[in-house]
PyMOL Python script that loads the backbone (N, CA, C, O; Angstrom):
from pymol import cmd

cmd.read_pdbstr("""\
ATOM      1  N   UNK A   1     114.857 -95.578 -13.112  1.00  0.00           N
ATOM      2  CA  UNK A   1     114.250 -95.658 -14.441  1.00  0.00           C
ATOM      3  C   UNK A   1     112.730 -95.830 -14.335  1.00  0.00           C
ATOM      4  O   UNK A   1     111.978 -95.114 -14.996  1.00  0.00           O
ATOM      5  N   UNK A   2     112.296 -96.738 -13.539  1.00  0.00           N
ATOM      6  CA  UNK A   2     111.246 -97.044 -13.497  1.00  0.00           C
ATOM      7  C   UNK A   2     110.300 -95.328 -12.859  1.00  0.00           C
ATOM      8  O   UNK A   2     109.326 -94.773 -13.368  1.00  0.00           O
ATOM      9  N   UNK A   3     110.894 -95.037 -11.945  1.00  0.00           N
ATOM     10  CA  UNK A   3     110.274 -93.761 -11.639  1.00  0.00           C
ATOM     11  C   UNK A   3     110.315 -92.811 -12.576  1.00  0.00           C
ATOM     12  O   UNK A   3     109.246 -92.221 -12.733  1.00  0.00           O
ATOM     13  N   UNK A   4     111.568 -92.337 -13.525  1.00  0.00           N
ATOM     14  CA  UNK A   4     110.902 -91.488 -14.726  1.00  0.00           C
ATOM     15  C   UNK A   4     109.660 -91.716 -15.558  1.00  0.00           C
ATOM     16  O   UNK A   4     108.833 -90.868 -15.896  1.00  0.00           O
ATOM     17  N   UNK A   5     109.675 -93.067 -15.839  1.00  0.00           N
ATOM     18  CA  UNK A   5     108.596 -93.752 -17.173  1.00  0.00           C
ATOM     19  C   UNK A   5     107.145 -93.485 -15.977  1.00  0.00           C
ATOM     20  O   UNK A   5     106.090 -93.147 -16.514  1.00  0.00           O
ATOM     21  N   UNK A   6     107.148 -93.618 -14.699  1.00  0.00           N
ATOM     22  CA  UNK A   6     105.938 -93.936 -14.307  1.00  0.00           C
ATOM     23  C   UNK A   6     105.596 -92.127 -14.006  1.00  0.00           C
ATOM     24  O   UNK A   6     104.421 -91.813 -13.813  1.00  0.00           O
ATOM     25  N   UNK A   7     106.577 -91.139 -13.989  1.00  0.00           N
ATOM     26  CA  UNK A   7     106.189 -89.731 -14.535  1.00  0.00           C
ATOM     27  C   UNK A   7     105.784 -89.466 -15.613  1.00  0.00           C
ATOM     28  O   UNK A   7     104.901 -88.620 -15.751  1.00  0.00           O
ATOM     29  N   UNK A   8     106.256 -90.035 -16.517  1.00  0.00           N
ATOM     30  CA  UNK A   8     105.574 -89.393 -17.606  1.00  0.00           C
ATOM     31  C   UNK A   8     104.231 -90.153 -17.988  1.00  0.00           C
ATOM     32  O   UNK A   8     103.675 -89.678 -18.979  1.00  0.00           O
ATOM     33  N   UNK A   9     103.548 -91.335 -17.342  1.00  0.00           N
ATOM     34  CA  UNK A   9     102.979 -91.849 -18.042  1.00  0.00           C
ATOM     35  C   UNK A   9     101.914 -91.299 -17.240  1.00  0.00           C
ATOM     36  O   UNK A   9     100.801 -91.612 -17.663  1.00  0.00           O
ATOM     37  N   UNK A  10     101.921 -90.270 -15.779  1.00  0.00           N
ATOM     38  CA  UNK A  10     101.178 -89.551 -14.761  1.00  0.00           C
ATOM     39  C   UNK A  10     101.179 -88.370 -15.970  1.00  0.00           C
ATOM     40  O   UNK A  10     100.180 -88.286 -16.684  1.00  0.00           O
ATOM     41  N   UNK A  11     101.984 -87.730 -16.119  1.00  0.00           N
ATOM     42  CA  UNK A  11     101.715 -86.375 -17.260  1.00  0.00           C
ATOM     43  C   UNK A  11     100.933 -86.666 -18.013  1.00  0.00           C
ATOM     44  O   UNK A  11      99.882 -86.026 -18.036  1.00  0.00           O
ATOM     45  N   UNK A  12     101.129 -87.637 -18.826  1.00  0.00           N
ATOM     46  CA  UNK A  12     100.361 -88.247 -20.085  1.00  0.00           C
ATOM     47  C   UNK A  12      98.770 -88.362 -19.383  1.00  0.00           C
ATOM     48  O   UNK A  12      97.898 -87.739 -19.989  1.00  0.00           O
ATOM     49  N   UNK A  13      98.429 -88.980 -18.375  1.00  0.00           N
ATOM     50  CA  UNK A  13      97.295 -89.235 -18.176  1.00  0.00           C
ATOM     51  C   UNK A  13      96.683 -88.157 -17.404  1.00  0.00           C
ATOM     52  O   UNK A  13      95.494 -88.279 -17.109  1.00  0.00           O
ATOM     53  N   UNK A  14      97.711 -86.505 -16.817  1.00  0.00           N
ATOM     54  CA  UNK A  14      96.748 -85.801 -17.109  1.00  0.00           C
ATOM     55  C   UNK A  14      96.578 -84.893 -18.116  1.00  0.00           C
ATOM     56  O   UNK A  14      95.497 -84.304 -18.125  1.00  0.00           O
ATOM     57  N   UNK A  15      97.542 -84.579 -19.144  1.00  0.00           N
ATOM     58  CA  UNK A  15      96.880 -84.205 -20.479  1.00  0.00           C
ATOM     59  C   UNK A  15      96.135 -84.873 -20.943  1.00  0.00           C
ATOM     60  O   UNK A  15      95.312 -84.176 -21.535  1.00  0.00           O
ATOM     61  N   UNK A  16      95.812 -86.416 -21.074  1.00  0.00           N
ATOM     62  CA  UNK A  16      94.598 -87.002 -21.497  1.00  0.00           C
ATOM     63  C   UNK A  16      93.153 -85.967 -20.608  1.00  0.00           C
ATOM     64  O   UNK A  16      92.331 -85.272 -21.205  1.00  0.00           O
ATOM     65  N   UNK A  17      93.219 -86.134 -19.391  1.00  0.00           N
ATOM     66  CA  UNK A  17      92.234 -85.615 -18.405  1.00  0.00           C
ATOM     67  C   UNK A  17      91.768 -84.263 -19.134  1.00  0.00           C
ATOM     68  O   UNK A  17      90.604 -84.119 -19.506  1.00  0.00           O
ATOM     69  N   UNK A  18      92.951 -83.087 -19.348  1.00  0.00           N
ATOM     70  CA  UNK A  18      93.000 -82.105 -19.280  1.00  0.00           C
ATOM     71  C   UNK A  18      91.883 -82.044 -20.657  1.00  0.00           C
ATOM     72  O   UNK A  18      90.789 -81.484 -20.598  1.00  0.00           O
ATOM     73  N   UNK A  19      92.496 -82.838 -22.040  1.00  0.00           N
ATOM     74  CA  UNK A  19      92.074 -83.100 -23.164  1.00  0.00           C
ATOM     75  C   UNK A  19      90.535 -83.308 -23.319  1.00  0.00           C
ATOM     76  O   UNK A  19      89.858 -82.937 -24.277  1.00  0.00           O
ATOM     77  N   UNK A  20      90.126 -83.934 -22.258  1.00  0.00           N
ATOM     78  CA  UNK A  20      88.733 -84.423 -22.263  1.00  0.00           C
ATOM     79  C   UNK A  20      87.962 -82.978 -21.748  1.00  0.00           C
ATOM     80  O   UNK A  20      86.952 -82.547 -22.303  1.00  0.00           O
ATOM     81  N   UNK A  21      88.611 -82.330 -20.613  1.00  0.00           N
ATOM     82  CA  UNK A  21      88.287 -81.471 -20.016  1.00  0.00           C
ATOM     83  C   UNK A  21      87.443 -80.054 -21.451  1.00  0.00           C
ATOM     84  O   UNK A  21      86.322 -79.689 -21.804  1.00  0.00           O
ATOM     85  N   UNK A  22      89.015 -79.727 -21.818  1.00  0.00           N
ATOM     86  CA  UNK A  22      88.274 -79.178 -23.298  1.00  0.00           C
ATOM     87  C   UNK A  22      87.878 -79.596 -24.097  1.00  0.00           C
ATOM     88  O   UNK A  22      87.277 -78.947 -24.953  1.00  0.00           O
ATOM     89  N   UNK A  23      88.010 -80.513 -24.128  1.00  0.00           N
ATOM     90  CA  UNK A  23      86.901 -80.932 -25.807  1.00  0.00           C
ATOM     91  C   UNK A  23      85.487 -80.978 -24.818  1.00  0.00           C
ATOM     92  O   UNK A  23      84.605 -80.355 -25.409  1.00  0.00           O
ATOM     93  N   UNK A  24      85.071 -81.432 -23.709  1.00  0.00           N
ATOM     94  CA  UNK A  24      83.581 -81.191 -23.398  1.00  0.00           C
ATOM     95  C   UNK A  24      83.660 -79.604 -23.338  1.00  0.00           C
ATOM     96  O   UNK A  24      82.537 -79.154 -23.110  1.00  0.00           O
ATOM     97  N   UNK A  25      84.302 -78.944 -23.424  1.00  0.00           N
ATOM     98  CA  UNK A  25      83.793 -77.468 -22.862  1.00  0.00           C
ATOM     99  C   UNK A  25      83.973 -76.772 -24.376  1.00  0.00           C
ATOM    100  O   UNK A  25      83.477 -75.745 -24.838  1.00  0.00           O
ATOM    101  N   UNK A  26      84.961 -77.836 -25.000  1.00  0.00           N
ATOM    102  CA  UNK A  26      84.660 -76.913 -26.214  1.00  0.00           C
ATOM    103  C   UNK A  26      86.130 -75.961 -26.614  1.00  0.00           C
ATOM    104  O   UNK A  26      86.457 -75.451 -27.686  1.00  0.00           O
ATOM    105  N   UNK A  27      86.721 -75.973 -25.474  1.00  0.00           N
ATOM    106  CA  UNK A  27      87.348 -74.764 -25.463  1.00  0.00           C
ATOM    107  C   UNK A  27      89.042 -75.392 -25.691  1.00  0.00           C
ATOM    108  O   UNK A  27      89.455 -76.299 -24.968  1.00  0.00           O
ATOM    109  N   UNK A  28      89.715 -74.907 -26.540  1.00  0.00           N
ATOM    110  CA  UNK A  28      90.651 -75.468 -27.022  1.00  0.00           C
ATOM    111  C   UNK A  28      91.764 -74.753 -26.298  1.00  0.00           C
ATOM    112  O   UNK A  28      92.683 -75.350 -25.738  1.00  0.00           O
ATOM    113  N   UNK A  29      91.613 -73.251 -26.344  1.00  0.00           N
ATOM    114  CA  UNK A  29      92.352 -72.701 -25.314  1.00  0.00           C
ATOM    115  C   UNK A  29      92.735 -73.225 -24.404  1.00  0.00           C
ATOM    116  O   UNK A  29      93.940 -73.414 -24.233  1.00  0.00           O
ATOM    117  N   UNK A  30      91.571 -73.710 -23.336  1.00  0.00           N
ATOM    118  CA  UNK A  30      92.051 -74.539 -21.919  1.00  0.00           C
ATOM    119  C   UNK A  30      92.881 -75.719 -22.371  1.00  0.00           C
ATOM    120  O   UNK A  30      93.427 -76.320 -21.445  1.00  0.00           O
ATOM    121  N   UNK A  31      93.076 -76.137 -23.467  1.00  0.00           N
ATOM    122  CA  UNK A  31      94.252 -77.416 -23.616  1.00  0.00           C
ATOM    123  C   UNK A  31      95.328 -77.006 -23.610  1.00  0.00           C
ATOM    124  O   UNK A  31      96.303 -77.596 -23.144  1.00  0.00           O
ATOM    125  N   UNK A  32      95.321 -75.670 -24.249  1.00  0.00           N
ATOM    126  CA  UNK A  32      97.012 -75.105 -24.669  1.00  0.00           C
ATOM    127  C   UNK A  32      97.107 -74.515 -23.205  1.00  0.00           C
ATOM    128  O   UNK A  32      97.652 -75.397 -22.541  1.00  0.00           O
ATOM    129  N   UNK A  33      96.934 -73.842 -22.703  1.00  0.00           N
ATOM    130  CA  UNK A  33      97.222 -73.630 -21.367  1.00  0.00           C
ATOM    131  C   UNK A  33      97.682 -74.748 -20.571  1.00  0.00           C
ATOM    132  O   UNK A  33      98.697 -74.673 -19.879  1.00  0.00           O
ATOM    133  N   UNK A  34      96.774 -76.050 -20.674  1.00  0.00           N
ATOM    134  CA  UNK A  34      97.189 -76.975 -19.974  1.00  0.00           C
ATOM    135  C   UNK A  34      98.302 -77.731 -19.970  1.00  0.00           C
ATOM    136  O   UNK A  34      98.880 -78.278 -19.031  1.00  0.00           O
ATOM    137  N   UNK A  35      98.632 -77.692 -21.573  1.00  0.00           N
ATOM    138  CA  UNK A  35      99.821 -78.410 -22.216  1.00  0.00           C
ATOM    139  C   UNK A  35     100.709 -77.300 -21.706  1.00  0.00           C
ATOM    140  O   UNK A  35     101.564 -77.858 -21.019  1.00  0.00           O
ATOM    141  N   UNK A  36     100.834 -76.516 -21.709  1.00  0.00           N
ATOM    142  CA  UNK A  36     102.160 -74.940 -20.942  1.00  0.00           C
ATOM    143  C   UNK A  36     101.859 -75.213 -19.573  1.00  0.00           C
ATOM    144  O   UNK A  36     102.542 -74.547 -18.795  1.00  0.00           O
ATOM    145  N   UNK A  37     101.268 -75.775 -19.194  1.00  0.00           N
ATOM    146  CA  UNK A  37     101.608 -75.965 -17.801  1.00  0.00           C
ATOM    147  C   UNK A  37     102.242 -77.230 -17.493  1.00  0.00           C
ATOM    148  O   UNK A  37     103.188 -77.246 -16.706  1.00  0.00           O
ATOM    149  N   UNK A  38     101.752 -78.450 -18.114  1.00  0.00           N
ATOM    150  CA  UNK A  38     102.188 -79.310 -17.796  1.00  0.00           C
ATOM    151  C   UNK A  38     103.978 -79.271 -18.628  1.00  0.00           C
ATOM    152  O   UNK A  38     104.877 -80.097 -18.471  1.00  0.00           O
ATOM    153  N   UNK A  39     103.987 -78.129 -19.409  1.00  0.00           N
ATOM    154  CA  UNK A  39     105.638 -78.336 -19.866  1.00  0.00           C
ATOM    155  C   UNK A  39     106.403 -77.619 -18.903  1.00  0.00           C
ATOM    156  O   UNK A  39     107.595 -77.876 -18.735  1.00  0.00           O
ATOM    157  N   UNK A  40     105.704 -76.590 -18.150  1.00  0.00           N
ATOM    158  CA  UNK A  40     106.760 -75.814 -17.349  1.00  0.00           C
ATOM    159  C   UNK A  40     106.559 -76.840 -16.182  1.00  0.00           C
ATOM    160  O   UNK A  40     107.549 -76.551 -15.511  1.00  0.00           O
ATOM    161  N   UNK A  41     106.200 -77.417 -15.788  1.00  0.00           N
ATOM    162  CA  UNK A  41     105.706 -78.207 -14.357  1.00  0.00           C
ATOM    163  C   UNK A  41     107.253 -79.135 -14.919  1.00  0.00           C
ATOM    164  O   UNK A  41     108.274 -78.990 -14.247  1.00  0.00           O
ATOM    165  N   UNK A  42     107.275 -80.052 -16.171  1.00  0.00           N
ATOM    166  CA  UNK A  42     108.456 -81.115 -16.289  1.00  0.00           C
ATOM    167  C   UNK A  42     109.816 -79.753 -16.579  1.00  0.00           C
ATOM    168  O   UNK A  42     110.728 -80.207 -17.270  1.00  0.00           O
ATOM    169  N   UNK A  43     109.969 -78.672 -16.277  1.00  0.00           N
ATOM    170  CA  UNK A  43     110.940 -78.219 -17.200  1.00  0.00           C
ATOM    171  C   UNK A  43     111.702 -77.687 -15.468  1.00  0.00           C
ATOM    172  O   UNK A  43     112.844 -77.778 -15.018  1.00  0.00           O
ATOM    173  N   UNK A  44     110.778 -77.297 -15.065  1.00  0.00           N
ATOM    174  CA  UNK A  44     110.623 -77.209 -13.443  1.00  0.00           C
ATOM    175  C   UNK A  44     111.895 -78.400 -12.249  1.00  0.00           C
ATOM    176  O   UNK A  44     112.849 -78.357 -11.472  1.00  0.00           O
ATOM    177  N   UNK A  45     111.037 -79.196 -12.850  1.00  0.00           N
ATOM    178  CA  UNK A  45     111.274 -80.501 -12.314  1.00  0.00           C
ATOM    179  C   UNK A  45     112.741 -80.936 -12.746  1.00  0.00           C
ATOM    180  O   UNK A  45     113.519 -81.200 -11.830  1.00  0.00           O
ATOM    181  N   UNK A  46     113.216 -81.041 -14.129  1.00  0.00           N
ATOM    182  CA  UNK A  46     114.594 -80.860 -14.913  1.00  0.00           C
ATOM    183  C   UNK A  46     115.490 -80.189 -13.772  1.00  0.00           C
ATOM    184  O   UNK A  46     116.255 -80.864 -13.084  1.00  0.00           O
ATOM    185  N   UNK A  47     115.335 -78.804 -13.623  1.00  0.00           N
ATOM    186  CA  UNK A  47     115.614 -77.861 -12.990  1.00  0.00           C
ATOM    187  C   UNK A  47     116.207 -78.017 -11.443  1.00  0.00           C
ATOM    188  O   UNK A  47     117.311 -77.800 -10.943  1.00  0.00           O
ATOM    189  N   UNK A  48     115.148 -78.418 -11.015  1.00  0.00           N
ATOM    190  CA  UNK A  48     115.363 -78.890  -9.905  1.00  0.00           C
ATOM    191  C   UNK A  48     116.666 -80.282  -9.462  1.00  0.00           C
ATOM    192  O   UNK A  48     117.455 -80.443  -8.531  1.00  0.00           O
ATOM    193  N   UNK A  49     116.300 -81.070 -10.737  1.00  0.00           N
ATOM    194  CA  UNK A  49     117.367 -81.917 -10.605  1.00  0.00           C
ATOM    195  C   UNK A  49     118.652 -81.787 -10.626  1.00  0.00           C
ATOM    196  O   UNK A  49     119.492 -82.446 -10.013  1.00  0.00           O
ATOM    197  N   UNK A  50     118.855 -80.525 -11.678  1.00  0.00           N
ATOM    198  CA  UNK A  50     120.040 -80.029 -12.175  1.00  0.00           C
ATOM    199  C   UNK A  50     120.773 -79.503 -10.600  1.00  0.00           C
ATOM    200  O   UNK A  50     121.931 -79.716 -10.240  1.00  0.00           O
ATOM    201  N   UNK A  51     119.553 -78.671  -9.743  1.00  0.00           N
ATOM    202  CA  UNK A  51     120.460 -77.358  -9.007  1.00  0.00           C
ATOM    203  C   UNK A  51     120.392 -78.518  -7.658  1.00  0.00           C
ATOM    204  O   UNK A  51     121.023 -78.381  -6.610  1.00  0.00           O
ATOM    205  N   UNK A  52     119.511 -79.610  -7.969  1.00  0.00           N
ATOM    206  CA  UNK A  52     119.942 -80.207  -6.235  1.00  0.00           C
ATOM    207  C   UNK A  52     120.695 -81.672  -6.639  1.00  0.00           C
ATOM    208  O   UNK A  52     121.141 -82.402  -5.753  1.00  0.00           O
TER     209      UNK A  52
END
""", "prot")
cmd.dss("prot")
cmd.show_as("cartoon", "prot")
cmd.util.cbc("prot")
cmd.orient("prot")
């Protein structure tokens, strides 16, 4: 348990990162990209649990 919560709270803090990343650049695009990555990265990970 403790290792799921301390994943997501690593995701969370790098969409925060990612968040800061575009808003200095401006570019909102680079968030949505980032947020699709960081969903296929956990969907990935699901995945993995499932097939091993």
């Amino acid at each position: 348990m403790k290792k799921e919560s301390l994943k997501k709270f690593v995701l969370f803090k790098q969409e925060m990162m990612w968040l800061s990343v575009a808003s200095s650049v401006g570019n909102l695009e680079t968030l949505e990209k980032a947020r699709e990555k960081i969903k296929n990265l956990e969907a990935l990970d699901i995945y993995n649990k499932i097939v091993n």
